[in-house]
C-alpha positions in Angstrom: -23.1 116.6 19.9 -20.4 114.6 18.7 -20.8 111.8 16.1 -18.8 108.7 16.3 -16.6 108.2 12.9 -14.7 104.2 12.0 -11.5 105.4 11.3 -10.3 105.1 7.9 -7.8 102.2 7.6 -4.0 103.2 6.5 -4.4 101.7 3.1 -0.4 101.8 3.0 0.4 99.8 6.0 -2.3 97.4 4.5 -0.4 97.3 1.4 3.0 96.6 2.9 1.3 93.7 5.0 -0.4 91.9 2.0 3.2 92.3 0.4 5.0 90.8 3.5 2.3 87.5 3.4 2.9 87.4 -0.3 6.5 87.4 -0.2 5.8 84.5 2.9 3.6 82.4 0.5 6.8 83.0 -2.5 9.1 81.8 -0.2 7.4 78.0 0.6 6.2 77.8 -2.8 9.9 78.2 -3.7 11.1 75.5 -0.9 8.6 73.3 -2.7 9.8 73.9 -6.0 5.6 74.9 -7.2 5.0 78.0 -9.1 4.3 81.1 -7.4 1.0 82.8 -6.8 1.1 86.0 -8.7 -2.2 87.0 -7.4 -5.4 85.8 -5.3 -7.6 84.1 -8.1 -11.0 85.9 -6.6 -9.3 88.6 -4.7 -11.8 90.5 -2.1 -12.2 94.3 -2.9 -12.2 94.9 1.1 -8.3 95.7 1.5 -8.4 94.5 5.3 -9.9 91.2 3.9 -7.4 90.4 1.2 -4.5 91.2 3.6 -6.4 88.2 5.4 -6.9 86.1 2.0 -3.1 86.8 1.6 -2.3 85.6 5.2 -4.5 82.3 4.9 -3.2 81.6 2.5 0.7 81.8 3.3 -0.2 80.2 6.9 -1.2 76.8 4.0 1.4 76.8 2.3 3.9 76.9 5.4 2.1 74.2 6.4 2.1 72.0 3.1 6.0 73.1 3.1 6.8 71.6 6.4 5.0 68.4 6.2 7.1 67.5 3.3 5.8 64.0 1.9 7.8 60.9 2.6 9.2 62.8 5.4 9.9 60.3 8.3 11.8 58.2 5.0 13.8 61.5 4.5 15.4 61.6 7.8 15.7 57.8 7.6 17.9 58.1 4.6 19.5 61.1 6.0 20.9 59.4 9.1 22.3 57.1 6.9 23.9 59.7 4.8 25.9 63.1 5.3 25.1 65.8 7.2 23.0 68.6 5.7 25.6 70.7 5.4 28.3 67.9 3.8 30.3 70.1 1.2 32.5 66.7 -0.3 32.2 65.7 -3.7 30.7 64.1 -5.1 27.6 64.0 -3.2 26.3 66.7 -1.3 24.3 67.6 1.7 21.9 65.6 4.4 20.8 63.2 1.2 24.0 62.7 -0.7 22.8 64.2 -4.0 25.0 64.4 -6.9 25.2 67.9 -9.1 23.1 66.0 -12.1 20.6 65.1 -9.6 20.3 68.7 -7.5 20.5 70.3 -11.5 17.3 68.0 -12.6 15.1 68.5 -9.4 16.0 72.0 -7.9 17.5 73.9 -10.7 16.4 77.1 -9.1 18.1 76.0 -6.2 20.9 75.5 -7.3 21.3 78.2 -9.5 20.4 80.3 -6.4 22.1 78.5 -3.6 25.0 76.2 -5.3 25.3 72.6 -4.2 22.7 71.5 -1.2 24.8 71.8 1.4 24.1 75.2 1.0 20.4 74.3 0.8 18.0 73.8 4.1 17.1 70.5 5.2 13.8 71.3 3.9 14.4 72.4 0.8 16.8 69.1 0.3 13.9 66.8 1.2 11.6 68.8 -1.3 14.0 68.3 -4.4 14.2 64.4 -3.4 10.6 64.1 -3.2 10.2 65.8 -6.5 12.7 62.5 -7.7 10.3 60.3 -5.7 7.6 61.6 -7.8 9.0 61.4 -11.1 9.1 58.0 -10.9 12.7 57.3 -9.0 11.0 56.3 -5.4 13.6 55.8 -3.2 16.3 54.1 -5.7 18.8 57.3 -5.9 19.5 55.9 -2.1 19.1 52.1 -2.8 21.8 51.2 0.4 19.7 53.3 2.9 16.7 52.6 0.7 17.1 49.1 2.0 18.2 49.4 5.6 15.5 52.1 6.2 13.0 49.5 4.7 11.4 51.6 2.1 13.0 49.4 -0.9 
């Protein structure tokens, strides 16, 4: 007679896939500018379930990262403004932001990227909502502020 055996699961390819979804929740903690998850704070000893853990959570933080706050005023303000990709001095990208400005609320950024044109529209929405929540609001823009109705 035979006996039926659960296959033992490729502990490697399970590796690789919880570094893949970590990398994934890096990469829109970064576009938010929050610190990065070094690891899961009650991680599951199950391999298959942490790959899972992992994967939830990257799937929340994508989703936090594209429903940037203040993000209807955003565009507002950016169809006011440049284009995303606007390279002329001396305001840059789809919000018009100055080098003191992208240096204060993406330094990473812009250390990594250079000036926001070079940036996503994303990530230039994130480092103007970081100003709108140290206090700023909507003044950095206080023309298209005003004729988007947010000041």
């Amino acid at each position: 007679t035979t006996t039926d055996v659960a296959p033992t699961p490729d502990l490697d390819l399970i590796e690789r896939i919880i570094e893949s979804h970590r990398r994934d929740v890096w990469k829109w903690q970064r576009v938010m500018g929050l610190p990065l998850t070094r690891s899961l704070s009650r991680p599951p000893a199950d391999p298959q379930l942490r790959a899972t853990a992992w994967y939830q959570l990257a799937q929340k933080m994508r989703r936090r990262a594209v429903n940037v706050p203040h993000k209807s005023a955003w565009l507002c303000i950016h169809h006011y403004e440049g284009s995303w990709t606007d390279p002329n001095p001396p305001y840059y990208g789809g919000l018009q932001m100055d080098v003191g400005f992208q240096r204060t609320y993406a330094p990473a950024l812009f250390r990594q990227k250079g000036t926001a044109d070079h940036w996503t529209p994303l990530e230039q929405m994130w480092a103007a909502e970081r100003a709108h929540r140290s206090g700023r609001g909507f003044y950095p823009w206080p023309n298209t502020a005003r004729y988007c109705g947010l000041i």
